[in-house]
N, C-alpha and C positions, 0 to 999 in steps of 0.2 A: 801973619805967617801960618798961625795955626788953621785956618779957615780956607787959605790953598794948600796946604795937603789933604786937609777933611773932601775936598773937593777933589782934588789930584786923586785919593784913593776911590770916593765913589764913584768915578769914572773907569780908575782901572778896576773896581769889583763889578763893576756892568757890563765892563767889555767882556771881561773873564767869564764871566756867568750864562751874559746873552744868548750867547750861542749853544750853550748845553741845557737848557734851560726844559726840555722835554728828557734828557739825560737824568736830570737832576728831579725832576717830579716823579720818573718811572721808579729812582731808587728808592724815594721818599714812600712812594705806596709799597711798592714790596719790601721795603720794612717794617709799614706800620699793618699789613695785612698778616705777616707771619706774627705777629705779637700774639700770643693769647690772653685770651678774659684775663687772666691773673696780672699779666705782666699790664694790661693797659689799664688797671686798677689801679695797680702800685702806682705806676708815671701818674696818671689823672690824679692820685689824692697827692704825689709828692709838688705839683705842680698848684694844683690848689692849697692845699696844704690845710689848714685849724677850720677855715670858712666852710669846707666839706660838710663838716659835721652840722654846722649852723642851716646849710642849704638843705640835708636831710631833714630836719628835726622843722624845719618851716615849710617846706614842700608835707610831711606828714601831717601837721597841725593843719594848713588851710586844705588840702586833700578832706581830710576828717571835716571840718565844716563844712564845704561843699556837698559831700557824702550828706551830712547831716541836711542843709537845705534842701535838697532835691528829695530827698525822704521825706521830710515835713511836707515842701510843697506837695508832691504826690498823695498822702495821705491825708493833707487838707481838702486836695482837690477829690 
């Protein structure tokens, strides 16, 4: 029973939707285009949430080595 209503509603949220579907993408942009820097900050880290800080702190450390091999190779070569 539970598995024809789950069916029963993704059919009627496809009917519903299908056709507004360039309706619903236009809102989608012009709300995420009036966001400013601050506000898509906020969403972005509440969305990722603790990992944020990890994805900085490892993007910084392998950046810095990189930095540092290209520097070495260059000055070896």
């Amino acid at each position: 029973m539970r598995d024809r209503i789950n069916r029963w509603l993704r059919v009627a949220a496809l009917r519903a939707v299908a056709s507004r579907r360039q309706e619903i993408a236009a809102f989608i942009r012009k709300v995420v285009e009036n966001w400013d820097t601050e506000t898509l900050i906020m969403r972005i880290e509440l969305q990722v949430g603790r990992d944020l800080q990890f994805i900085r702190i490892n993007g910084t450390v392998v950046g810095g080595l990189v930095g540092l091999v290209i520097f070495s190779v260059s000055r070896w070569l």
